[in-house]
Phi, psi and omega in degrees: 000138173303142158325289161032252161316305169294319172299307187282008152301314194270023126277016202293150160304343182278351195188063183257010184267138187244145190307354169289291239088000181288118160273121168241145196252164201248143175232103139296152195207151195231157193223141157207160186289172167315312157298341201111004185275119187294144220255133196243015210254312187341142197236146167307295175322340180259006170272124153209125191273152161239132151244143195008086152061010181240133204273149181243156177279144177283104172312312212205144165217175165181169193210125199217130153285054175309135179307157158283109161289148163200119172271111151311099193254075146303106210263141203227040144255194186035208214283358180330323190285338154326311249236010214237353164305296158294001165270355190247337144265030188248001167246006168272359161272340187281349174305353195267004167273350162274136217237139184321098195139313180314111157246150182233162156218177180238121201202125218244148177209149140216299160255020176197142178266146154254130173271119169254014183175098203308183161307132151212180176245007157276084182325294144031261176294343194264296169337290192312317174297342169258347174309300199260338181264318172313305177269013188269025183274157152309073185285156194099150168089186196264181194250130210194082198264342155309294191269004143317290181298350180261343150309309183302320167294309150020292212272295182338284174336307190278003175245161184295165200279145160208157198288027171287153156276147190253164196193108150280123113277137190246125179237137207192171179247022195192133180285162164336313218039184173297082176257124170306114144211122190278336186297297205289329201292298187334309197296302175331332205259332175257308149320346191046084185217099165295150172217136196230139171259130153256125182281114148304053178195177194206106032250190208288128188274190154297090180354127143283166188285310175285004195266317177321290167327301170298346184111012190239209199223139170253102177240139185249135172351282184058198205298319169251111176261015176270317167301308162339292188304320192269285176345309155324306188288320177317289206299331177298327189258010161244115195204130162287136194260104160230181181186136198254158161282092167296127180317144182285145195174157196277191200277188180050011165284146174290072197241129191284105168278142169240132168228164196216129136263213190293183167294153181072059174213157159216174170222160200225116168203160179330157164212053170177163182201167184227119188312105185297000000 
């Protein structure tokens, strides 16, 4: 492990308070151009944070291919079960973006979630668990992708802090659409848990709002959902890394971040975190 690295363990947003007493709050963040490209050259000079609207000196950046936690959310309602033959080899080629370092788990929702497979780094088992376990579900009935990602975020909460990028993807024919749940987008938001859909469907639909909050990507399938799937898994784990000094303030307040760079750019990171 890197100096690095090692700091930015002990800085994860779940335990940032440092013995000074200074709280930092951590933002990862992924930038792309007007197409869509992800842009990786970027300098701290080209970042400026706002908290509830007021600019913070950045402390620390970086821009790191960090490993990956990532929960497989697979969704097994309405028509899924047609689209899941070619979704499950289009995610055994996407395994090949997952990496030495990396644990995924497996989890399944439509109006409700089920976990079939906690974190592991045995890829193995995560292949057997969507083989074998996804499709032996109760396919039907609604998609229900909110209080799903907020089980998963959960799951994040209950395990100890590590030098991981936290992650969701949610696999589905259909985006979230605009659902409000402020319980679940907090909890995400206190795992630092992006959260991303890959779309079975073409061309590409509308972001949802919470997908939005968290930093994350709405990307569609189109004719190879195996590029999808590994694109997906890319954009989650390249991201610039920074961090502020949270403004002093009581617990359970709410408070919003913004980052900003150049014009044509856009960027995708949290845009709120709540005081612990």
């Amino acid at each position: 492990m890197t100096r690095r690295t090692a700091i930015a363990a002990l800085l994860l947003p779940q335990d940032p308070v440092f013995r000074s007493g200074v709280s930092l709050i951590r933002v990862d963040a992924a930038v792309s151009d007007a197409s869509g490209r992800i842009l990786t050259d970027l300098t701290k000079d080209d970042f400026r944070v706002f908290d509830d609207g007021k600019p913070q000196p950045i402390v620390s950046f970086s821009f790191e291919e960090e490993p990956l936690d990532v929960v497989l959310l697979f969704d097994t309602g309405g028509n899924m079960h047609s689209k899941f033959l070619p979704l499950i080899r289009a995610v055994e080629l996407g395994f090949h973006e997952l990496k030495p370092g990396d644990r995924a788990a497996v989890m399944v929702y439509s109006g409700f979630s089920v976990q079939l497979l906690p974190l592991t780094a045995n890829f193995g088992a995560v292949n057997d668990a969507i083989l074998l376990g996804v499709l032996k579900q109760r396919f039907g009935g609604p998609s229900k992708l909110v209080p799903a990602a907020d089980d998963a975020a959960k799951h994040f909460l209950a395990e100890p802090t590590t030098h991981r990028r936290r992650a969701i993807l949610a696999i589905s024919d259909k985006t979230a659409g605009k659902q409000p749940d402020a319980d679940a987008l907090r909890d995400l938001w206190q795992a630092n848990a992006v959260l991303s859909e890959l779309i079975l469907a073409n061309p590409p639909q509308a972001t949802d709002a919470v997908v939005e909050k968290t930093g994350g990507y709405t990307l569609a399938s189109g004719s190879d959902p195996g590029a999808a799937f590994q694109e997906s898994l890319r954009r989650l784990r390249r991201r610039y890394t920074l961090y502020y000094a949270m403004p002093p303030g009581p617990s359970g307040t709410e408070r919003s971040i913004r980052l900003e760079s150049r014009p044509g750019i856009r960027i995708f990171a949290r845009t709120g975190y709540t005081i612990g």
